[in-house]
Phi, psi and omega in degrees: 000156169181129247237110215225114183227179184205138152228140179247156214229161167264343191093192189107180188277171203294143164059018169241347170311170193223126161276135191253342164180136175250151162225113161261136195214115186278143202207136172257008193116332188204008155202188173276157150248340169207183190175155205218113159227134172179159205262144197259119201258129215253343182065011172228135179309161167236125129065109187277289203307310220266335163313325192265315188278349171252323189109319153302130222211136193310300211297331181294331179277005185285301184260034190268146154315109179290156217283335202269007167266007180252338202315294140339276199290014196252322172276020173238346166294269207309014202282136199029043194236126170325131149292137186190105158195190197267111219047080189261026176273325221261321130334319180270357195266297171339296135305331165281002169295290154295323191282311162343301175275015163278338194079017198240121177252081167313130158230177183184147115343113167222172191227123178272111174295353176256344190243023142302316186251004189249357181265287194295317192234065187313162160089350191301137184280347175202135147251041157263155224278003179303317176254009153307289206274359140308281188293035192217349181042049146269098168334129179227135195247127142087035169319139162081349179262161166286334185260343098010252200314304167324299172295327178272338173293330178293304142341275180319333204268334179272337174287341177258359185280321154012259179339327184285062175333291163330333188061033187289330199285335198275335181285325170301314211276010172295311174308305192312322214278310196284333172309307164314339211041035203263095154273113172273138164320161186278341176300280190299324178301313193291353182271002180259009190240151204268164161251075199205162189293155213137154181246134162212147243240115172259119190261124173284191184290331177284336173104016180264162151323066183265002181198148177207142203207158202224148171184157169291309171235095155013278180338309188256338172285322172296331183277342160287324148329272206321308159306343198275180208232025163273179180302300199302328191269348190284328154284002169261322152302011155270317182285340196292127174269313198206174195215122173234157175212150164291148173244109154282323185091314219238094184292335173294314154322304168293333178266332166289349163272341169308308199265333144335305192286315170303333169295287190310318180278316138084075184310160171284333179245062148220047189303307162323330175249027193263343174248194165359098157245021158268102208259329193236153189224154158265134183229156199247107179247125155280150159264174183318330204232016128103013172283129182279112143335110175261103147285125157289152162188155159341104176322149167206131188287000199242358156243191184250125188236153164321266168200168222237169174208154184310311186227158160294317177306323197287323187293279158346289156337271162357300203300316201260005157261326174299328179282354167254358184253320183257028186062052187235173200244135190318344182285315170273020160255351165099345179276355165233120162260110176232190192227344174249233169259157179322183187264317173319333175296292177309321190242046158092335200277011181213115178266064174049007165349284183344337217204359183060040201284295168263170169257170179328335239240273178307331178286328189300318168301334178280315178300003173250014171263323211258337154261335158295341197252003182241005163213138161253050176329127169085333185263172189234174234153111166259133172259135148238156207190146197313169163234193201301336184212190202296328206259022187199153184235144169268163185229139143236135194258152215209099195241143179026060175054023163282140188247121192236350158167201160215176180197150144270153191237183158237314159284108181328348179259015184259326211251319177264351153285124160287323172301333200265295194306335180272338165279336191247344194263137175322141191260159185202161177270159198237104195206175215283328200261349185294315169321312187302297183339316212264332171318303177313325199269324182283031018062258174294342178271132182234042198236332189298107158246138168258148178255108130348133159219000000 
């Protein structure tokens, strides 16, 4: 858990300041659960300059709550929860400051969203947060207020919690977690996980990464772990200490975060999926008689293939729907073998390209219709897809045939500005199988819009 705060100060000299309003916003990783705001009569003037730049002013602080009447409830949001905020040397020393003077020694864990956002989201002309969070095009209400600042640090903080390919922020708190000694049961852990689209991540006691797994529904694919009675699952219910997840919104996210993460993390029981998991590819040959070929065959890296499938079979499927949308004939796509004309043929449904019926010239556009339009080499492309909750949509971006990430948005100008979309969107690698992944999926979707650009 973790308690994402803003203080605003009167200003003055160090460790002599007074807090004029605090906000706290309790965030489990994936919404607020509490919240604490409220503004503090410091019992000292404030500040000419901090009058101007806030808006707080001595007369608003007159009947305001003194800090030791907030005290309490400011250590029970926060109680075993990380500090997390923007610039949090300068937040936490404040607060351990006033508590101090209570006689109280506040400690804590914390996390800086500024040196957070200078790791993840390198190259930014400021990280401070009015123009961070601009150039992240995240709405911001109340610049200068604590419950302002607060709430867009909470925003930024779920965006690099994104970003963090890697999980270091979610394996420290993990880490936080085994210090405590809080070992959950497998009953508890399945009662924290949602029934929703999504990635999720199974942690042993050190906080390392032994699995990572995708699903529509989190829930019910983990109780299928936890039940099952194979060798990988009978290890994975003995090691697991704890199970955190991504909510995507977006089954196309989830499975490109999937196939990310297991590369870069390289789980111990996803041995399978750390290379390929696309084995057969379709590929484009002339024959003799100058007609383009469709092969299905065992992937080979060393040709330029259309595009891949999981399986044969899946491929086989594929096949016999593309040789019926684009009129092309089962004998050159490889689904009927004969030495004459196809079977299709015999009952009309192939005007023969088999027997040379049509010539090479005309049948061949369609099969160069049917590959442009099943890759995109070269093209450049926004996908949208739900997002995590009614009020947001997801993007994945697909720039001069390069897969270059994804993001959510909330607002149409985040998503139709390319700069603002290329400042928020999580960044990814661009490899043979995220390509497939997104073929496949513009295939299958019929919830899928594309944009061109």
């Amino acid at each position: 858990m973790y308690a994402i705060l803003d203080i605003e100060t009167t200003g003055g000299q160090f460790n002599e300041e007074g807090i004029t309003e605090i906000a706290i916003y309790k965030f489990d990783g994936h919404e607020v659960v509490d919240q604490f705001i409220s503004l503090v009569n410091p019992e000292i003037p404030i500040q000419p300059f901090v009058v101007k730049l806030t808006g707080i002013n001595n007369a608003m602080l007159r009947s305001a709550p003194k800090f030791f009447e907030v005290a309490k409830r400011i250590i029970e949001i926060t109680s075993d929860c990380i500090i997390v905020a923007h610039n949090a040397s300068f937040d936490y020393r404040i607060l351990r400051t006033e508590f101090r003077r209570l006689g109280y020694d506040f400690e804590a864990k914390t996390l800086c969203t500024v040196e957070l956002a200078k790791k993840l989201i390198p190259e930014q002309p400021s990280y401070s947060l009015g123009k961070l969070v601009r150039a992240l095009g995240i709405p911001m209400a109340d610049r200068h207020r604590a419950s302002g600042d607060a709430m867009a640090t909470t925003k930024l903080f779920k965006m690099l919690l994104e970003k963090d390919l890697e999980k270091t922020i979610v394996k420290d708190f993990i880490k936080l977690e085994v210090e405590k000694g809080i070992a959950p049961k497998l009953l508890d852990i399945m009662r924290q996980l949602p029934s929703k689209t999504g990635v999720y991540y199974i942690h042993n006691e050190s906080g390392d990464l032994i699995y990572i797994g995708k699903s529509l529904n989190i829930k019910k694919r983990v109780n299928q772990h936890f039940t099952g009675i194979t060798t990988k699952s009978k290890k994975i219910q003995a090691e697991v200490f704890t199970i955190t997840y991504d909510e995507t919104g977006s089954e196309l996210i989830a499975l490109l975060k999937e196939s990310e993460e297991i590369k870069i993390n390289r789980p111990r029981y996803n041995r399978s999926q750390r290379k390929t998991i696309f084995l057969y590819a379709l590929y484009a040959e002339k024959d003799a008689n100058g007609y383009l070929n469709l092969k299905l065959e065992k992937a080979d890296g060393r040709k330029k293939e259309i595009t891949s499938f999981a399986t044969l079979q899946e491929g086989k499927n594929a096949l016999f729907k593309f040789t019926a949308s684009y009129q092309l004939c089962q004998k050159l796509t490889g689904l009927y073998s004969t030495k004459k004309d196809c079977f299709q043929y015999k009952i009309k449904e192939c005007d023969g390209a088999c027997v040379g019926k049509i010539s090479p010239e005309i049948y061949n556009a369609r099969v160069q219709q049917f590959i442009s339009q099943s890759s995109f080499e070269n093209k450049s492309m926004i996908l949208l897809d739900k997002g995590r909750n009614i009020n947001e949509r997801s993007a994945v971006l697909v720039e001069n045939g390069i897969y270059k990430g994804y993001a959510y948005y909330d607002l149409n100008y985040q998503v139709t500005n390319i700069d603002i979309l290329k400042n928020i969107l999580i960044p990814m690698q661009n490899n043979r199988d995220v390509k497939n992944i997104i073929q496949s999926y513009i295939r299958k979707s019929k919830s899928l819009k594309i944009l061109n650009f």
